[in-house]
N, C-alpha and C positions, 0 to 999 in steps of 0.2 A: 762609445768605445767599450762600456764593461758589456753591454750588450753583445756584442760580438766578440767579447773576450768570455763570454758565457756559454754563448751558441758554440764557437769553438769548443769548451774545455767538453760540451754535452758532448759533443759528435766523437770528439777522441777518446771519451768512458765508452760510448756506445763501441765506437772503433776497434777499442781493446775488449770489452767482452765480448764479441763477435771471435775474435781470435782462438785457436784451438789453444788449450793449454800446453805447454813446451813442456814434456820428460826430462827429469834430471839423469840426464848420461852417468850410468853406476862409476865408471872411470873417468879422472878429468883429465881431458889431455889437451894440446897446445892447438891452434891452427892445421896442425898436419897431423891430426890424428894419431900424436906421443905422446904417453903415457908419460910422464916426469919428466916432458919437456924434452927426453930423448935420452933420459940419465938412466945407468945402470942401477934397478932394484937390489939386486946380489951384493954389488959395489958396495954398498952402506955397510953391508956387515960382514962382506971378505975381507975390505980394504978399508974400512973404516974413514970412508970420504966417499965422495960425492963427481961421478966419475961419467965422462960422457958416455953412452953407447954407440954402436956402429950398426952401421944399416946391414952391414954381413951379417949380423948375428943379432935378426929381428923376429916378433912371434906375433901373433896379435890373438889378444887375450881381454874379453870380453866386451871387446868391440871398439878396443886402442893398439896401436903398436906399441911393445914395448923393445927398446933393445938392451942391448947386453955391450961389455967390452969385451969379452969375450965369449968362446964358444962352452967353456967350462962353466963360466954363471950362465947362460943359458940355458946347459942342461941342469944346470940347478933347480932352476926358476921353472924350467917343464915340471921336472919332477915335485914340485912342491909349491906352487905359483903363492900360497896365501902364505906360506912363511915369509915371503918377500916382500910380494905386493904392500903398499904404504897403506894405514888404515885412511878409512874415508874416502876410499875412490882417487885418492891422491889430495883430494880437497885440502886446504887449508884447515890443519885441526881446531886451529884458535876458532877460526871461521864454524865450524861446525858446533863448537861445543857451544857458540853465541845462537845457534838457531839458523845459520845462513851459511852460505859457500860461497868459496872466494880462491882463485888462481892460488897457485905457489910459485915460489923460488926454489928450484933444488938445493940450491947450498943454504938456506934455511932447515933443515934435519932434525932431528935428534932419535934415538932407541931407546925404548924405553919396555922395560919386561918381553925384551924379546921381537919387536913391535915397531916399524917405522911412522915416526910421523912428520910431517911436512906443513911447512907457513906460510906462510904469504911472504916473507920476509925476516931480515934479523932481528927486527925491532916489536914483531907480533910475535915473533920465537920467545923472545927473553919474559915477554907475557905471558904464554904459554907458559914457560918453564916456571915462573911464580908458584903454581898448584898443577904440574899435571897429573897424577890421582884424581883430583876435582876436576880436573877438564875435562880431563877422560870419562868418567860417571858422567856427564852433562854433552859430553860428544856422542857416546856412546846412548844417550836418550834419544838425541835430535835426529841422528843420523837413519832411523827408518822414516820417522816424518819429512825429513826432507828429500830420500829417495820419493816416496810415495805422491808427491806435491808435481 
């Protein structure tokens, strides 16, 4: 048995480095190609919450859709997309600033100098929020190595 539990683990290493290397998508979006899940970028810092968008008032911006709740943050977000846009591709900051990337939750949030950032959830937030200055220095190292990977 470990014999063939050996002959297999060879074939699935060989398996997997045979594989082309997967791109990390600059933007993380959902299943269907949404940027934050389908939440309004502008929304965080018009309305200070966390707000669905609507497919009338869609753009697709660098290679996700993102929408808007309205047509007003929209032209917002034309006019000015990196004011908005979440840091990290939407990624998970916690997740980032550890070296790796990980989904989020839109209603996981916070602003910070100006700056959205997003988590996985409420419970990697409140970790996140312990040091984010230090997280940020530490996100902000990883995040071209992990684009580039």
């Amino acid at each position: 048995m470990k014999l063939v539990t050996r002959i297999f683990g060879a074939a699935m290493l060989f398996i997997g480095l045979m594989q082309p290397a997967m791109a990390l998508d600059e933007v993380y979006s959902d299943f269907f190609g949404n940027a934050i899940e389908g939440y309004d970028p502008v929304a965080y810092f018009s309305e200070g919450k966390a707000l669905k968008g609507d497919k009338a008032w869609e753009l697709e911006w660098k290679g996700a859709d993102w929408r808007f709740s309205s047509q007003a943050n929209l032209a917002a977000f034309k006019e000015n997309p990196e004011k908005y846009a979440p840091q990290y591709g939407g990624y998970c900051a916690w997740a980032v600033s550890q070296g790796y990337t990980a989904k989020i939750d839109p209603e996981a949030w916070h602003i910070h100098d100006g700056k959205l950032y997003l988590n996985y959830n409420a419970s990697v937030q409140s970790t996140w929020q312990q040091d984010i200055p230090g997280n940020i220095v530490k996100a902000d190292q990883n995040w071209p190595q992990l684009l580039a990977k």
